[in-house]
N, C-alpha and C positions, 0 to 999 in steps of 0.2 A: 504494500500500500504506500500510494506518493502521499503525506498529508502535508498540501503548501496552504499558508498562511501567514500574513505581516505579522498576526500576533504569536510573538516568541510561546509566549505558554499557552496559547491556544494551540497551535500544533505539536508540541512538545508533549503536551498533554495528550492528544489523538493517538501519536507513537509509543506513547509510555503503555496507554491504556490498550492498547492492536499487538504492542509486543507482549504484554501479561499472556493475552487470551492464544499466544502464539504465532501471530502474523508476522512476517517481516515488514518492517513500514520503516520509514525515513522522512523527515520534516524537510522540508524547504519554505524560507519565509519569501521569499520573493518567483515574479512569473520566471524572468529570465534562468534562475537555478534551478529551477524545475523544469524546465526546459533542457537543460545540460544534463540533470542529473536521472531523466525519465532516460534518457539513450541508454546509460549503462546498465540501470537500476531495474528497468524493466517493467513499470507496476500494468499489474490486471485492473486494480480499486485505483482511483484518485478524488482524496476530498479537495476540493477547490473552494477556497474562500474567495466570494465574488467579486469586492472592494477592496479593492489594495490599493495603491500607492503604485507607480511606474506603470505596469502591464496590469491590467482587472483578469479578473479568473477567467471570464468568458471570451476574453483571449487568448487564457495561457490554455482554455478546451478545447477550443479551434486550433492553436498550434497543435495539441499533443496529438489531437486527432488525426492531423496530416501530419505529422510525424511517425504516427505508428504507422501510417501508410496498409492501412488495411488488415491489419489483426488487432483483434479485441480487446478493449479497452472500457472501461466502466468509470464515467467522470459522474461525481456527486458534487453539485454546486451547495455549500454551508453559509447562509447569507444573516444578515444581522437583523432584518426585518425583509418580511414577505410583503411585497407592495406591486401593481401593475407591470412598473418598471423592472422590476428583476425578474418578475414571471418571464415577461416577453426577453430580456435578456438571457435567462437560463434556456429558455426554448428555444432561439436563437441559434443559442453555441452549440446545442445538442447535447446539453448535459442528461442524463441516465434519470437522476434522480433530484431531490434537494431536501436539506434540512435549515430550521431555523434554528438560530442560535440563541440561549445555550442550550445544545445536546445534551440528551439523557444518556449518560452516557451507559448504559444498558440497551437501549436502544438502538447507540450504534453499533454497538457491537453486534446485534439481532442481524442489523439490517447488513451492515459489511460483510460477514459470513456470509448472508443470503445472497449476495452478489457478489461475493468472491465464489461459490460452490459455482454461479450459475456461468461467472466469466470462464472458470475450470472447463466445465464441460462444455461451454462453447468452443475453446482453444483445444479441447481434446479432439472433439467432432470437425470440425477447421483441420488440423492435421491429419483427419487417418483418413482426406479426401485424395 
């Protein structure tokens, strides 16, 4: 799991809590490092914080998306209020899902396994083509 976010212990917090339950996950507070750091890292799940600072989430979605260049990827927009305007920007960039902030964080964990099991078997089913 990528979890990017400008707030330091808000994604800190996403990894700490993803690594407990087993997940490999890695923070990045900015779009651009997330960017760099999806090439190597690989993730299936990305929580994207919408608002940042430099590059907004629903760009750094659109980049990863054409980056992964056609294998499966599961972007989660975490916004700080639900309002018209990030509806139509999450729908937009093609985000998977959204959460509003702050996360239960029981909840995340529900719902990222549920889309990490589902990205699994789509990247299983994808390869034995």
């Amino acid at each position: 799991m990528l979890c990017i976010d400008d707030n330091h212990d808000v994604a800190d917090s996403a990894v700490d809590l993803l690594r407990a339950v087993g997940f490999e996950s890695l923070a990045c507070y900015d779009g651009p490092t997330a960017l760099i750091e999806a090439v190597s890292f690989l993730p299936g799940v990305c929580l994207i914080d919408l608002n940042m600072p430099g590059m907004d989430g629903d760009e750094v979605a659109i980049k990863l998306r054409e980056q992964a260049d056609g294998v499966p990827l599961v972007l989660v927009a975490v916004t700080a209020a639900s309002n018209d305007r990030d509806s139509t920007r999450i729908r937009d960039a093609g985000f998977d899902m959204h959460f509003v902030k702050p996360v239960d964080p029981h909840q995340l964990v529900l719902v990222v396994d549920t889309l990490w099991r589902a990205w699994h078997r789509w990247v299983l089913k994808s390869s034995s083509r």
